[in-house]
N, C-alpha and C positions, 0 to 999 in steps of 0.2 A: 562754330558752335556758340548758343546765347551764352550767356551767366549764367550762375550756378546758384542755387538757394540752399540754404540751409532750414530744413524744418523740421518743428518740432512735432511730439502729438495734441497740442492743443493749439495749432496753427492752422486746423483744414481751411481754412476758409479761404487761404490764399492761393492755391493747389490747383486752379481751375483748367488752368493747363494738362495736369498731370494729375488731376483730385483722384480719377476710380481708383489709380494704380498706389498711390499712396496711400488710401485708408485701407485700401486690402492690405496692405505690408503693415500700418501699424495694427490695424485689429488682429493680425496673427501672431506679430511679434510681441503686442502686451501679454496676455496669457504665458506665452512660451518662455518669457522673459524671466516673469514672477517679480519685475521692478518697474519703477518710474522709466517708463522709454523716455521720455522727457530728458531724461540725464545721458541720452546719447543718440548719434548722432545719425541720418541717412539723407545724404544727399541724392537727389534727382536731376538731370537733364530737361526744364522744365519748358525746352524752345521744341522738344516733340509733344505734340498730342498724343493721349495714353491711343486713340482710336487710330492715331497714323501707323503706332509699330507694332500693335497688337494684332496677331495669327500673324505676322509677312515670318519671312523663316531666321534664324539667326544662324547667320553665315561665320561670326568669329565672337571670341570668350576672351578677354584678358584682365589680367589680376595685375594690379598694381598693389608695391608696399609691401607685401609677403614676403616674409625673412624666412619666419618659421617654418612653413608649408609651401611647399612646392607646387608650382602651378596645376598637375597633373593631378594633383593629391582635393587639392579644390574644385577642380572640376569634374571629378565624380563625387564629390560630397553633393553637390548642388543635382538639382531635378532639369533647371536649364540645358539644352545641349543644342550642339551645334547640329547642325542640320535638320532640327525639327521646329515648329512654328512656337513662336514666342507667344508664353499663356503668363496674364498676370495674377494670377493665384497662384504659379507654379515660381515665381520670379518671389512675390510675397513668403511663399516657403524657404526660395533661398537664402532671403533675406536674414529670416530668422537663425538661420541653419550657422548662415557665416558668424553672426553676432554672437553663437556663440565659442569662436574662434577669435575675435575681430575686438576692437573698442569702441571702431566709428566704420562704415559702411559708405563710400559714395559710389553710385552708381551713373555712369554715362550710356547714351546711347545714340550711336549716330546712325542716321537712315542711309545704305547702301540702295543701289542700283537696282539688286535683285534679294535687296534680305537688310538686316539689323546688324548692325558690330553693339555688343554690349561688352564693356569695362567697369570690372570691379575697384576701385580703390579702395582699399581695406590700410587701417590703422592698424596694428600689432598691439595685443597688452603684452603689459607687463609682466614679468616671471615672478612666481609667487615663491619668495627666498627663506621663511622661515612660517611653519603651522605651529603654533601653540594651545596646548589645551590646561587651563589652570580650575582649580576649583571640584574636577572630577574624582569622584571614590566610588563611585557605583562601580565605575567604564574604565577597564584597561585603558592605558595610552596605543595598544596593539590594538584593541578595538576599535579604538578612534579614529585612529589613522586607517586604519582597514574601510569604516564605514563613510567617511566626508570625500567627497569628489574633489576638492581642495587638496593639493597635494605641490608639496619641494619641488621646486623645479619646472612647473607645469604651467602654463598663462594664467594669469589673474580674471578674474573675474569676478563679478559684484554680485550677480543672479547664484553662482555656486555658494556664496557665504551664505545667502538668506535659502537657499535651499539647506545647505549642510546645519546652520542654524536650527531649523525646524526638524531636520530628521535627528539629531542630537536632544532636542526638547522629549522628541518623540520617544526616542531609546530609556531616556531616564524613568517619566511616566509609565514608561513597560515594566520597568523594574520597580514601578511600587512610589517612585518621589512623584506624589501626584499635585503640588504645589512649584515642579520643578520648573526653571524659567534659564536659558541662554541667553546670552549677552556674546556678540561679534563683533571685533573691531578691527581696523586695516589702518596699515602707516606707511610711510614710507620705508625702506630694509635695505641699505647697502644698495646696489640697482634693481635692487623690484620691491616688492611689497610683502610685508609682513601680515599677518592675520592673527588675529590672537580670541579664542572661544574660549569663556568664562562664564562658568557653571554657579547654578543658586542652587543646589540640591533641594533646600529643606528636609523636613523630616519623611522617611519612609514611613507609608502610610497601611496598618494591616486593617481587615476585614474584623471587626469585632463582634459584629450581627446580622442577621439579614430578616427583616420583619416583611410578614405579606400582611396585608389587611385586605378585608374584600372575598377574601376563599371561602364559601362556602363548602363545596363541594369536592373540592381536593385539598389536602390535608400540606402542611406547611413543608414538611419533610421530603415528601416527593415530588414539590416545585422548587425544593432545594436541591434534591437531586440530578436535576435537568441544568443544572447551572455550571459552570467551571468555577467562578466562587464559590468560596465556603468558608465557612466562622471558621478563625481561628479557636486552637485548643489549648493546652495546658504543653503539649511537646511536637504541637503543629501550630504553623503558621502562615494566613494567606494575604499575599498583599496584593494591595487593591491597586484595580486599571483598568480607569474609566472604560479602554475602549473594551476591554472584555466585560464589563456591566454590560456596554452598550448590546453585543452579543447575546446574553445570558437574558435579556429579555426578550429577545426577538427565539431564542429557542422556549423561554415559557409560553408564550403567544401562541408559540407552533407547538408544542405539546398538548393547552388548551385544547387548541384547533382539531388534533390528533383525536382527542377522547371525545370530540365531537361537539365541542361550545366553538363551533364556527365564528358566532359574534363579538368572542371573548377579547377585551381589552386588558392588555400593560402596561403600568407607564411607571417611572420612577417617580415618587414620591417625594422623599427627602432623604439626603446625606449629611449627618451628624454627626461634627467631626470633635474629636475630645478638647481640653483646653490646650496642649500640648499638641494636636497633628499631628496624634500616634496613629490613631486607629478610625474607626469610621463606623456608623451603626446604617444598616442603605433599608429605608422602606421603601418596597413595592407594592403600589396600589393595584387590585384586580377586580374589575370587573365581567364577571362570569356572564353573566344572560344565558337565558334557558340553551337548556343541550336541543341538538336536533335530534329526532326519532326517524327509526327507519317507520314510512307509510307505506313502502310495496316495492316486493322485489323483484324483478324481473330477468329470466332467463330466454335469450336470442340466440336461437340455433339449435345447437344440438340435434341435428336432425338421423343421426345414426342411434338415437334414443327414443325415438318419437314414441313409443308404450310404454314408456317407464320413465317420464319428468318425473317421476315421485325422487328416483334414483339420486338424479343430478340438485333437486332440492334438498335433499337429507345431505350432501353432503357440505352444505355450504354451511352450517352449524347458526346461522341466523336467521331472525324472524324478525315479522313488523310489530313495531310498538318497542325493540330493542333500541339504545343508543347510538347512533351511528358512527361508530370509532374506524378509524383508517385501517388498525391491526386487524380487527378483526371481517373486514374488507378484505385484505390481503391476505386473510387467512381461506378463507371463502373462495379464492380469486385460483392457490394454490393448491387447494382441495381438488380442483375440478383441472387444474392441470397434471398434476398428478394420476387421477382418475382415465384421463383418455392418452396420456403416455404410457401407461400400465396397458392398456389395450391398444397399443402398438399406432398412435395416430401420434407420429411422432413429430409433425407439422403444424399440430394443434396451437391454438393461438387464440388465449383466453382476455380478451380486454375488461374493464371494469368499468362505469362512470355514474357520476348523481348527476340528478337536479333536484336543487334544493329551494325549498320554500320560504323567506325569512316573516312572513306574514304569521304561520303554521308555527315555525321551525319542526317541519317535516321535510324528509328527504324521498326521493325515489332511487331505488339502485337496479342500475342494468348494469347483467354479466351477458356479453356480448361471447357468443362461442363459434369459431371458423376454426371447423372439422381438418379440414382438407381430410386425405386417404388415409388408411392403416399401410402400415410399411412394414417393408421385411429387410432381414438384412442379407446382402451377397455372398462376400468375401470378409472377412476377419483377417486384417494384415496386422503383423505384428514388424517395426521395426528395432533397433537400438540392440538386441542382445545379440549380442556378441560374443556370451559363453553361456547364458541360460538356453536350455534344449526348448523349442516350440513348445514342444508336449508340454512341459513344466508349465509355463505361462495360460497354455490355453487351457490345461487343466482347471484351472482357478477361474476362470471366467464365467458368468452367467448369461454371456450374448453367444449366440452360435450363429453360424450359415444356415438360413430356411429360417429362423425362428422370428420371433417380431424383435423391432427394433425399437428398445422399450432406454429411454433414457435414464430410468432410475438405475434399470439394470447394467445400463454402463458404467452409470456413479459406484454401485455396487461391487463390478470388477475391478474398475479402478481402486478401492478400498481393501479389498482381499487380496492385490499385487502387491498394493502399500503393505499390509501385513505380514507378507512373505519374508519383508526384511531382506530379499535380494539385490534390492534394487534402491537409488537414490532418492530418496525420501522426496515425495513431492513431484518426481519426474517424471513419473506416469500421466500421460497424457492422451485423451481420446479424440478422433476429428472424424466426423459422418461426412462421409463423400460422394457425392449425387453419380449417379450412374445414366444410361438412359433408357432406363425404365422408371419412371417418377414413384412407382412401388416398392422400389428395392434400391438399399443404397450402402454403401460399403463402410465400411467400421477399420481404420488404422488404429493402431495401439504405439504410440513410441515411448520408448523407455529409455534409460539411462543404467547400466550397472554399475551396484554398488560394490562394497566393499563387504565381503560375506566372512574372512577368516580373521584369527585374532589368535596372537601368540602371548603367553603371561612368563614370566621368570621371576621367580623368587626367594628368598634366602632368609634364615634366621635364626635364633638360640633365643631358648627361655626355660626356665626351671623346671617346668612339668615333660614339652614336648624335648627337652634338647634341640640339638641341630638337628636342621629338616630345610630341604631344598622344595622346591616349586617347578615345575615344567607342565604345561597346558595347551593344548593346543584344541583349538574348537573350530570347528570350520561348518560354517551353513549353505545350501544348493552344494553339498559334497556329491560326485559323480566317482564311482571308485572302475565304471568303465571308460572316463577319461584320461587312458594313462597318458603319460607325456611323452612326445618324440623325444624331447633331451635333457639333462636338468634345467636347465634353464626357463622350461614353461612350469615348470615346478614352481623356482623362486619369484617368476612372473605371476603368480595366480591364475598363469594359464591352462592349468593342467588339474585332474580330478572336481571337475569346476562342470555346473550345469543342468544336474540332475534333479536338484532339488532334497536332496538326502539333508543328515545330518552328523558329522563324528564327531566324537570328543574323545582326546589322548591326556592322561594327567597321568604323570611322573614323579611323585614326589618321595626321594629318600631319604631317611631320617633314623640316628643313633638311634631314639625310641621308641619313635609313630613313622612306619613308611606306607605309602599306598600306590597303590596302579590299578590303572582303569583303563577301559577301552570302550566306547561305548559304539554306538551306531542305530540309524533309526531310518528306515525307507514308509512311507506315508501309503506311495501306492504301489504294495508289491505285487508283481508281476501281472500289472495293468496295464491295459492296451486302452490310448485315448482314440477312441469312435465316435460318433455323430451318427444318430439313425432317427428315424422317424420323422413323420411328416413336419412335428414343431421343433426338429432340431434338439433331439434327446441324447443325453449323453450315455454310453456306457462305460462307469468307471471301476477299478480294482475293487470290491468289497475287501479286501484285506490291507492291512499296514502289517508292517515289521520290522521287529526291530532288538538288538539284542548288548547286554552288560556283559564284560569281561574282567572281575577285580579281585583283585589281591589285595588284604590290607594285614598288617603286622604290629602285634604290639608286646611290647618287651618290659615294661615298667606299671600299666597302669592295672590296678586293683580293686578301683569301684569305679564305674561307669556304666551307663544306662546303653542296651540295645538297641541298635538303629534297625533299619531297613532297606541293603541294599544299596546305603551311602556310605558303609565302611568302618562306623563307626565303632567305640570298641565294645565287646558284651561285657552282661555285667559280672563283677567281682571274679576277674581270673587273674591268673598270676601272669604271664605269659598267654599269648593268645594268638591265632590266624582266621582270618574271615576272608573266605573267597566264595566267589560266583560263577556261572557260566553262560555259555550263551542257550539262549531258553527260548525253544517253539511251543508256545501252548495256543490255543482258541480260546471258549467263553472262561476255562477251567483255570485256575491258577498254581502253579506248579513250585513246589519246596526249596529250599536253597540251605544247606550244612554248613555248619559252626563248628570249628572246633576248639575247645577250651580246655588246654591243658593235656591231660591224659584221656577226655572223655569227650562227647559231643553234646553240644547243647540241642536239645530243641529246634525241629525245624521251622521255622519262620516265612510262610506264606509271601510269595515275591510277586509283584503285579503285573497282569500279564502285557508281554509286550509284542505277542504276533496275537491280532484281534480282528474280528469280524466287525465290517465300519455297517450300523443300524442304519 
């Protein structure tokens, strides 16, 4: 083996041995670096031509100097590998890779028979023995430690301080020190190196104004609104960061752009800062230039329409000579999606596009429309309940088997299961699943059961009511032909569970006021869920039902107003009982007796609760 050179990065010229393969290693390794390569070290093999051992195959890897890392551990860090053909962009990569493990890098390479031995010698840094941060009050010391890659214990390295440096500067500036400036410094520490980051805060910087000049056309308040800055108030405050300015323009530009000033410019103006480096006043200069107009709209396709474009124009709510704003694009866009979902073209696939003029500042817009077919639906699978009855569920739906398979309508179902309140908020889920028939296609439903009963208990004394206890029990999807095989599906929620009913049990005794109720309420009585007709027609129960059972008692009270049915006490009696029963009426409303004292009050009209559904 020749001699060994040591080079630096401002040494190519001497390289000519080995020049391709070493400036590919430094140009990868400067960036990667973030330092003076300069200040360390890669030695090369420089008695091979880069063109002798370049593609032949590398037959063996070894690591010299590695204390810390295990040979094994290094060579899967590295892209090099044994048995595949030696690439120097891939060798430049591992370069980088080691350095940053390494302090100094020598690489040998000797030419084998039938392939490459390359040898790493690597330097080990030094262990980094103590992290100090002085200066900071914005930044937890928990934060700090948390956030710098420099860490007790862990190798030294010069590239990690000037990175943890800068993200440190970075962190302050987030919280508003927009004057904030790091300072890093490294020593020697017992046997390794110490680091010590020291902070300039200066003053936290808040938002005191935010001036636009230049707006004609849009009013200062609403290209305030579009910003994440905002003036501070009187018992708010915002502090300023740069890089969220830098944002907050680039969404006015795009707001602009939105309302259809395509050519519209932003730029920062000036930041005017107080004598003290409290606060900050930020003008923004705007250049609006004329809005673009819509010159001509055009509609592509539609061809299950072909007698009635009037139809599909009236519904995009825009004309030419209007401003060309995106929402109202998108409004236009949604209209006509809507419009052929509703008529079961559930494939339908509305595109949108301009071309604009900036000569004119006129626009052209095409609504590009692919029909595909009207579709139906198959099957209606429901999965997930586990104690809701089918019937319950599908009653509530608006998509059936045979009917069209209209997407709104599924949003629809989906929204009336959420309101059932049976089921885990949110869990309703719908997925259209292709069949093969490309006309018809299948509708799963999965769901999630919730949590439908609720027990209350409660106790208490006070001067009017005295003592009075509490017991409630409300249960919703109540099934009262769910009985249970054992107690046990009982205190499981597995039992009277399903139906979609509702009961309510309230117990409450009381020295003065006691009450008892029972209530119960069936939605669809004695309805049969069918599916008839050609578009999938439902036949459901016209009747609900549903019926009170109370008792309520009072012993002390003497002026009180009459309720209705809720118990409450009538008026001015000494002693008193208010009960109810259970009550079948139709459109009619039927009486319910008071009695107060030795005589009966006035019958009181109670609302009906077995009813004909209109």
């Amino acid at each position: 083996m020749g001699a060994q050179r040591r080079y630096r990065g401002t040494r190519t010229a001497r390289f000519r041995l080995a020049g391709t393969l070493v400036l590919l290693v430094l140009t990868l390794i400067a960036p990667a670096m973030a330092q003076d390569i300069g200040a360390r070290d890669v030695d090369l093999d420089d008695d091979l031509m880069a063109e002798q051992v370049v593609g032949k195959v590398v037959k063996q890897i070894i690591f010299q100097g590695n204390r810390r890392y295990d040979e094994s551990t290094l060579k899967y860090s590295i892209g090099t590998k044994e048995g595949l053909k030696l690439s120097d962009s891939r060798l430049a990569e591992d370069v980088s890779t080691l350095l940053t493990f390494f302090a100094r890098v020598t690489i040998k390479m000797e030419e084998m028979t039938d392939g490459v031995r390359i040898t790493f010698i690597v330097e080990e840094n030094p262990v980094t023995t103590s992290v100090i941060f002085r200066g900071f009050t914005a930044l937890s010391n928990q934060d700090l430690n948390a956030a710098v890659g420099t860490k007790e214990g862990y190798p030294f390295a010069k590239f990690k301080i000037e990175q943890d440096r800068l993200l440190l500067t970075d962190m302050l500036k987030k919280k508003g020190y927009y004057f904030a400036e790091v300072q890093a410094a490294s020593g020697a520490y017992g046997e390794g190196r110490q680091v010590v980051f020291t902070a300039i805060e200066g003053p936290e910087v808040e938002v005191d104004e935010v001036r636009f000049i230049g707006n004609e056309s849009i009013d200062s308040d609403t290209l305030l609104s579009n910003m994440i800055l905002d003036e501070s108030g009187f018992l708010s405050s915002t502090s300023f960061v740069q890089r969220t300015l830098d944002q907050d323009l680039i969404s006015v530009v795009s707001f602009y752009r939105a309302e259809g000033f395509l050519d519209a410019v932003v730029d920062l103006r000036e930041l005017s800062f107080s004598e003290d480096k409290e606060d900050v006043i930020i003008t923004i200069e705007v250049q609006e230039n004329a809005p673009y107009l819509l010159d001509e709209i055009r509609i592509v396709g539609g061809e299950s329409f072909p007698g009635d474009r009037s139809t599909l124009y009236g519904l995009l709510g825009i004309e030419p000579g209007m401003i060309r704003r995106d929402f109202a694009l998108y409004q236009a866009q949604q209209a006509l999606r809507t419009f052929y979902l509703e008529n079961a073209y559930y494939n339908a696939r509305i595109a949108v596009s301009t071309e604009e003029d900036s000569l004119t500042h006129t626009a052209v817009t095409t609504f590009t429309i692919t029909e595909g077919s009207p579709v139906k639906v198959g099957r209606v699978d429901i999965t997930g309940n586990t104690l809701t009855r089918d019937k319950v569920i599908r009653r509530s739906l608006t998509i059936h088997p045979g009917g069209p398979l209209n997407s709104i309508e599924i949003d629809k179902s989906i929204a009336r299961l959420d309101g059932l309140s049976f089921f885990e908020l949110g869990s309703v889920e719908a997925k259209v699943v292709d069949t093969d028939d490309p006309g018809v296609k299948n509708v799963v439903l999965n769901l999630e059961e919730g949590r439908t009963g609720s027990v209350k208990f409660s106790a208490g004394i006070s001067s009017d009511l005295g003592l009075l206890g509490v017991f409630e029990l409300t249960k919703r999807n109540f099934d009262y032909a769910d009985l249970p095989k054992h107690w046990g599906d009982a205190i499981a929620g597995k039992a009277f569970t399903g139906g979609g009913q509702t009961l309510n049990l309230l117990i409450s005794p009381g020295t003065s006021y006691s009450q008892y109720r029972l209530a119960f309420h069936e939605p669809w009585f004695l309805g049969e869920y069918v599916v008839s007709g050609p578009s999938g027609e439902i036949e459901e129960s016209p009747f609900s039902f549903g019926f009170d059972i109370y008792h309520t008692v009072f012993t002390r009270f003497r002026s009180m107003s009459a309720g209705r049915g809720s118990g409450s006490p009538p008026a001015k009696c000494g002693g008193s009982t208010d009960s109810g029963w259970m009550t079948f009426s139709g459109p009619a409303s039927v009486s319910r007796s008071r009695t107060c004292g030795s005589r009966t009050s006035p019958s009181t009209p109670l609302r009906p609760r077995f009813s004909r559904k209109v």
